[in-house]
N, C-alpha and C positions, 0 to 999 in steps of 0.2 A: 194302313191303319194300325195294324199290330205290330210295325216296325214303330212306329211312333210312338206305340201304347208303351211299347219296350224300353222304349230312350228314355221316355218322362219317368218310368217307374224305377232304372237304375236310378238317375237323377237323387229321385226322393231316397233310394240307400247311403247315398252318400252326401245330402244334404245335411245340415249339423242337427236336422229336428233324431235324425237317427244314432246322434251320440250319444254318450251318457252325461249326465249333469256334471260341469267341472267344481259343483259347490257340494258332491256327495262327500265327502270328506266333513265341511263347515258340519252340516247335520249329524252326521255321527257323533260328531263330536258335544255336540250341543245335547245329542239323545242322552249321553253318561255322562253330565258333568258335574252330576253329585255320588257319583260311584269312581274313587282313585283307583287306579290302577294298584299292581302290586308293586311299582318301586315308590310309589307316592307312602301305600303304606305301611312298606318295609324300614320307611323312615319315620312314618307316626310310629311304630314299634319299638324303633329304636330311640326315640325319644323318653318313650314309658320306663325304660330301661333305665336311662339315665338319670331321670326323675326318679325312680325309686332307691336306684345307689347314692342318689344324696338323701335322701329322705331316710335311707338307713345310717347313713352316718351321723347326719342331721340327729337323731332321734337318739341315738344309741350312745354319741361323745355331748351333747350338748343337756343332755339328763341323765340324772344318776338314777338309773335301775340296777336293782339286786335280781341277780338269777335267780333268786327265790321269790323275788315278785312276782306276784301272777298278772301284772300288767304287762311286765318285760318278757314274758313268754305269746301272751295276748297279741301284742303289738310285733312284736318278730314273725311270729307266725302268720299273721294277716298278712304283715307284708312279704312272707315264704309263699302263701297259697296266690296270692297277687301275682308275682315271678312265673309260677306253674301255668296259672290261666293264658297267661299275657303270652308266655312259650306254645302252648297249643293254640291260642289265636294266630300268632306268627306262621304257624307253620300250615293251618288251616287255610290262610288268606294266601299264602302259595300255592294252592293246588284249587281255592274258589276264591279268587282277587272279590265277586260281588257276592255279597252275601247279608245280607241285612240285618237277620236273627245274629251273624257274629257281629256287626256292630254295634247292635243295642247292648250284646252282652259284654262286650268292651266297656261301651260306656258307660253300664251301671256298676259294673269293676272298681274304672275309675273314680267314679261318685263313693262307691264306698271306703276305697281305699283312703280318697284323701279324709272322705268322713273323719275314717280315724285317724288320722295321721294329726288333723286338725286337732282334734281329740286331745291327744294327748303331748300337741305343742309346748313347750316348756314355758314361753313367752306370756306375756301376760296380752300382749298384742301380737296375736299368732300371725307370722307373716304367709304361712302357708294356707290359707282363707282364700290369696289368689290365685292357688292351683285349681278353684273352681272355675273361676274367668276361663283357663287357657282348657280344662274341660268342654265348656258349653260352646265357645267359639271354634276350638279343635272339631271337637266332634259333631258338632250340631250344623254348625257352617258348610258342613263338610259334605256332610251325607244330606239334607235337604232339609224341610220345613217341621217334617213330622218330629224326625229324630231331632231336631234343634228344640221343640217343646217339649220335650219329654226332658232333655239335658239342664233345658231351663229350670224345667218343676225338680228335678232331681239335687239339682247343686242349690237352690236354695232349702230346698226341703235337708240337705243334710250340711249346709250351714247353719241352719237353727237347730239340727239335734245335735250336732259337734258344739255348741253355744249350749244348748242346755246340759248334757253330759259333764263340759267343763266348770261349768258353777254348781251343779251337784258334788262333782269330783271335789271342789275346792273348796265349796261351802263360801265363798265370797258372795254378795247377794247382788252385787254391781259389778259390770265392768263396764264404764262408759263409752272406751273408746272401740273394745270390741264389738258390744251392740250397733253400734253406728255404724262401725266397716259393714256389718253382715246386712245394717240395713242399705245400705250403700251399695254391695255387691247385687241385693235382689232387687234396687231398682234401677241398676246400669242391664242388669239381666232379663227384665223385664221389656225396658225401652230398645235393648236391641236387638228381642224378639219382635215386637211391634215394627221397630224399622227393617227388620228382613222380609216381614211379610210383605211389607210395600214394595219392596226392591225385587221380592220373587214375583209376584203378581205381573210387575212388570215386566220384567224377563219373560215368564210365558207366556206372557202377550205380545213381546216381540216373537218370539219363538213360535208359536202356532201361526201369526200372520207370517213371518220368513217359510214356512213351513205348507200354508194351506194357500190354493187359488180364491183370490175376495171374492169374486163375483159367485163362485159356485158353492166355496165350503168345498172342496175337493184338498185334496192331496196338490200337492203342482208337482213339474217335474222331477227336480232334485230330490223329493221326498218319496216319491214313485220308486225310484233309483233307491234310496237308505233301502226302504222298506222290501223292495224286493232282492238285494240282498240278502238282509239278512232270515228272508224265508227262504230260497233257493238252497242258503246253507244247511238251514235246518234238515230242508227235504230230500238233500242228498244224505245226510247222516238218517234219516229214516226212511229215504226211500218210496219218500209220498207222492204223488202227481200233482201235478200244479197246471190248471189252467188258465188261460188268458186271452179276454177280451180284447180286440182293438175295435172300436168304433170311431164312425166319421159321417158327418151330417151331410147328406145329397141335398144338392137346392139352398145350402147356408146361404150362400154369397147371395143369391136371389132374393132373400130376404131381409138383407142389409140393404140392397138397393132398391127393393120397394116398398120397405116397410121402416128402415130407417135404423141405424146401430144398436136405438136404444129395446127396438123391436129384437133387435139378433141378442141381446146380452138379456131377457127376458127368454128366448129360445134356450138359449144354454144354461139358463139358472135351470127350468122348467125339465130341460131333458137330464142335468145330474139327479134333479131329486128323481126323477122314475129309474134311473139309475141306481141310486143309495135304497130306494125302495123296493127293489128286484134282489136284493142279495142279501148274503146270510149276515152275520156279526161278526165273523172271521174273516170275510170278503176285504180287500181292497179295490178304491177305485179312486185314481186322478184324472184329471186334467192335462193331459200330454201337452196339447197346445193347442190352439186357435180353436176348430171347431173338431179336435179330436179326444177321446178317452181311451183310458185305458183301466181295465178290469182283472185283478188277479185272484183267482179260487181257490185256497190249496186244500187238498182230497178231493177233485171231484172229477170225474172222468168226462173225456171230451164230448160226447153224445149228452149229457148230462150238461153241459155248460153251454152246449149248442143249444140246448132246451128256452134255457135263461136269456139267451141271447136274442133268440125268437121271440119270446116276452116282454122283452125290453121294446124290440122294432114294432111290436104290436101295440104298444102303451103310445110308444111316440106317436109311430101315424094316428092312433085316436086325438091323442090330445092335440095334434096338427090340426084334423080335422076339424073337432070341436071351436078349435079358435078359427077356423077357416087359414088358417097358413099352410102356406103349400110346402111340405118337407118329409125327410125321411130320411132312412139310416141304414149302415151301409155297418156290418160287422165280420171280419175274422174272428177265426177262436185256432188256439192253438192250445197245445200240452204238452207238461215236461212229464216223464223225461225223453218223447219221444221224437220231439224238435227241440231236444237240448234244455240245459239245468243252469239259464240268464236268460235275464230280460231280455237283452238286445236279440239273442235266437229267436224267441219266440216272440217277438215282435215280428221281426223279419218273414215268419214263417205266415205271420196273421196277417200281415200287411199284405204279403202275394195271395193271399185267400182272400182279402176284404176288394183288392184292385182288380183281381181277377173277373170276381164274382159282382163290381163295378163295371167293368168292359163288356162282360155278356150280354148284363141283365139291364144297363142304364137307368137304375131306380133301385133305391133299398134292397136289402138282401141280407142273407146268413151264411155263410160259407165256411166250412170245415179246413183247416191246412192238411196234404196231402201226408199219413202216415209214412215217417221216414224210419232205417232200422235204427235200432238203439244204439249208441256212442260202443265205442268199442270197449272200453270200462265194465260199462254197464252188460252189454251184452255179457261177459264173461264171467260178472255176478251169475245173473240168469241163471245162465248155463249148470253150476252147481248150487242152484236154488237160494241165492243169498237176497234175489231180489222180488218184492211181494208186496206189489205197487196197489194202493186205498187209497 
């Protein structure tokens, strides 16, 4: 019997339910993809640059200002303090590629720069008006929905005062075909914030369904996989415990066969939500697969998740009861960093605790995985106190 137990249980280590999702990559990438990296925008940078070295020759050969104008010291200067910012965002976006406050401060740079720049076009049909467009779509396309409204409101908001500054400046009381462009530019700017919303909308609607299990509203696998990633990194850079649930329905399959699939996929709705309703807001929980979850805690010590776990097995058998279906649930709990700092560890570690404690007890149960010593890394923190696990 426990030679048997032994053969099924490697079996399940090396079955593909115990690999990692080959679509963690697609998600990540899906997670940032309105945050460029820094070669993406080491070349929005460098574009700025070049935009403004024509914008200065532009301005400086194509109108005659006197050094003693105060518009020609005005307008150099704008575009000198433009140069400076644009140089510490560069170098800023090197050392934090995501950063959102320097985006917005980019982009309302931009907005003003060309403000003036528009300003003081020499043209009586300023062609530089469409340095707004490649503003709103550069920047707003770029970074996501929020920052795309604000770009929007901003480059029409200083197409109309580069328009009215220019007919003060000039005293002409029409320009017909500039008022048209600029009404022109804010209602192509308009309609293309309207058509992005639809296009995002839909995007994270693909994305959350690629993303969550239908039937439960769970995380599914492949997102299990992102997400615990990028917690594990975080908790070895601080150092924090991370526990982790595996749970697995005793008696599922029983109740597919006497009560009918549509009964079993009511089972699993019913046991995520006591699931999602057992745990904190920094908790995750998916859907590993068939009639299994998985639950990740980060701070919270294994005695303490073992707590949760027992609560959970106690909700379910009630509500088993209450509907008269005969089920129960069968959970390991494991913790990093003491069975290791990845998923796949501490699954591994929770799955011999949850089978285990399945072979003994043949009915629901809670089971601790067996304290293992610390990675040898880790121990050697320890040792001169660099490790100070919450």
């Amino acid at each position: 019997m426990t030679g048997k137990y032994q053969d099924s249980r490697e079996r399940r280590f090396l079955s593909d339910r115990r690999t990692p999702c080959d679509r963690r990559g697609q998600y990540a990438n899906q997670l940032f993809s309105c945050s460029p990296g820094w070669d993406e925008q080491r070349v929005q940078y460098g574009s700025r640059y070049f935009l403004l070295t024509i914008a200065f020759i532009y301005l400086n050969y194509f109108k005659s200002f006197s050094w003693q104008d105060s518009s020609f010291w005005v307008m150099n200067g704008t575009l000198l303090a433009y140069a400076i910012l644009n140089t510490f965002n560069l170098l800023h976006a090197r050392l934090h590629p995501i950063s959102e406050r320097r985006f917005m401060l980019a982009m309302w740079a931009d907005i003003a720069a060309i403000t003036m720049v528009v300003t003081v076009d020499p043209l009586i049909m300023p062609p530089t008006l469409f340095m707004f467009l490649m503003v709103a779509l550069g920047n707003g396309m770029r970074y996501g929905m929020k920052i795309f409204a604000q770009a929007v409101a901003g480059c029409i908001g200083g197409s109309v005062i580069a328009l009215f500054l220019r007919l003060s400046d000039t005293g002409i009381a029409t320009q017909p075909g500039t008022i048209i462009t600029v009404m022109f530019l804010s209602v192509f700017l308009m309609y293309a914030y309207f058509l992005m919303t639809r296009i995002d909308h839909q995007q994270n609607r693909i994305m959350v369904n690629s993303r969550t299990d239908s039937l439960t509203g769970m995380l599914n696998r492949g997102s299990i996989y992102e997400a615990a990633e990028n917690m594990f990194r975080n908790a070895v850079k601080t150092n924090e415990r991370i526990s982790l649930l595996f749970a697995d329905l005793d008696k599922f399959k029983a109740v597919n066969d006497t009560h009918g699939h549509a009964a079993g996929d009511m089972v699993l709705a019913a046991v995520s939500d006591i699931i999602k309703r057992s745990l904190r807001q920094s908790d995750l929980a998916g859907r590993y697969g068939g009639d299994e979850f998985v639950i990740l805690m980060p701070g919270m010590k294994g005695e303490d998740a073992e707590k949760v776990a027992t609560r959970i097995r106690e909700n379910v058998v009630n509500w088993s009861t209450g509907n008269r279906i005969e089920l129960d649930i069968s959970i390991g709990v494991s913790e990093a960093p003491q069975h290791g700092y990845s998923l796949d560890a501490l699954l591994q570690h929770a799955d011999r605790a949850l089978y285990s404690s399945k072979h003994e007890n043949l009915q629901g149960s809670v089971r601790r995985a067996a304290d293992l010593e610390l990675p040898e890394d880790l121990k050697q923190k320890k040792s001169v106190g660099q490790v100070h696990l919450h």
